[in-house]
VOBA-833236 format. One line per field, with one value per residue (C-alpha): y, x, z; residue number from 1; residue in three letters. Coordinates in nm, 4 decimals, always signed. Last residue first. Layout:
BEGIN
y	Y, ...
x	X, ...
z	Z, ...
seq	NUM, ...
type	ALA, ...
This chain:
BEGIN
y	+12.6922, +12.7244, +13.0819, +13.2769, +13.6235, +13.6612, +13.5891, +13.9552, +14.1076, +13.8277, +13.8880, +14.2875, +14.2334, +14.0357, +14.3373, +14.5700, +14.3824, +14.2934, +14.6794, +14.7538, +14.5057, +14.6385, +14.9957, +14.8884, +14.7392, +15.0553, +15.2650, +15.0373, +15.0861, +15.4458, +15.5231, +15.5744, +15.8113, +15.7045, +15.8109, +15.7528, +16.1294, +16.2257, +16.5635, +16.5327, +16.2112, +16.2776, +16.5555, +16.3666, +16.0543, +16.3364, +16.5223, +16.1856, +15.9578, +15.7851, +15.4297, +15.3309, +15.0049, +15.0516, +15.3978, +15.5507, +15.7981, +16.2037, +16.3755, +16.7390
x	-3.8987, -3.8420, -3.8480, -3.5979, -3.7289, -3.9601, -3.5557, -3.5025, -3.5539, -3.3235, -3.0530, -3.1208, -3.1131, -2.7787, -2.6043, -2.6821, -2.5643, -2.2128, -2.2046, -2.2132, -1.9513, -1.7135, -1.7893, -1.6634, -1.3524, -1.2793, -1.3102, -1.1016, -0.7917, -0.8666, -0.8717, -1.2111, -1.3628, -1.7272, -2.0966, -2.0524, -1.9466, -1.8362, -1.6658, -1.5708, -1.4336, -1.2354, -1.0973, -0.9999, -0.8378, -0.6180, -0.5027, -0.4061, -0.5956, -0.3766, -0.4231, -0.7032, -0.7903, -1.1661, -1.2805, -0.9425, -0.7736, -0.7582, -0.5038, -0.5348
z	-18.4203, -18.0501, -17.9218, -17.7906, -17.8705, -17.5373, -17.3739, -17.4482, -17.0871, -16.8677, -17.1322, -17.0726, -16.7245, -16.7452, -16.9381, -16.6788, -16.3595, -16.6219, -16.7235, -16.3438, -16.2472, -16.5142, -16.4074, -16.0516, -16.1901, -16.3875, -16.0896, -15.8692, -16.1327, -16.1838, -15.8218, -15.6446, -15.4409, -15.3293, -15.4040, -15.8057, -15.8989, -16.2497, -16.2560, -15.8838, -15.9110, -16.2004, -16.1018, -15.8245, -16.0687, -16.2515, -15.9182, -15.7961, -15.5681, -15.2581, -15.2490, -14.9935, -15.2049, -15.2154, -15.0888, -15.2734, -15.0529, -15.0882, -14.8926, -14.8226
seq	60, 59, 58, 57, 56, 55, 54, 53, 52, 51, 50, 49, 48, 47, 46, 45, 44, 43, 42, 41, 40, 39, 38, 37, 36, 35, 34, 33, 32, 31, 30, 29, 28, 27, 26, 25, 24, 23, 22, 21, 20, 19, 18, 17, 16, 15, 14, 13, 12, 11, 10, 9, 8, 7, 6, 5, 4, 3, 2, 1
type	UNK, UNK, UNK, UNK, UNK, UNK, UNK, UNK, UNK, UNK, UNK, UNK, UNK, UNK, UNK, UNK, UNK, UNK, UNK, UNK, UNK, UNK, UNK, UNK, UNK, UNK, UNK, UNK, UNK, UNK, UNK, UNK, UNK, UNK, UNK, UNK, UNK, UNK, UNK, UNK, UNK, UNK, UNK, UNK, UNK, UNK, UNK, UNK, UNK, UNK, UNK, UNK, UNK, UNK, UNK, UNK, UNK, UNK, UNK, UNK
């Protein structure tokens, strides 16, 4: 059976599905996708904590 990346429709290899099933995020993704999508997270996540520690930028 053929599994297909949800983004780019490439076909996963035994490596990526492994990977998918080991660490699931709702959709298959290649490795390429899947680091692109992690990227996007860590940005969303890294915002919030700006957003959270601007009580420390105070003017002198």
């Amino acid at each position: 059976m053929k599994y297909l990346c949800s983004k780019c429709s490439n076909q996963l290899t035994k490596f990526e599905i492994e990977l998918n099933e080991l660490y699931p995020v709702g959709k298959l993704y290649c490795e390429i996708c899947q680091k692109k999508h992690e990227r996007k997270l860590i940005e969303k996540l890294k915002k919030s904590f700006e957003n959270d520690l601007d009580i420390y930028n105070f003017k002198h």
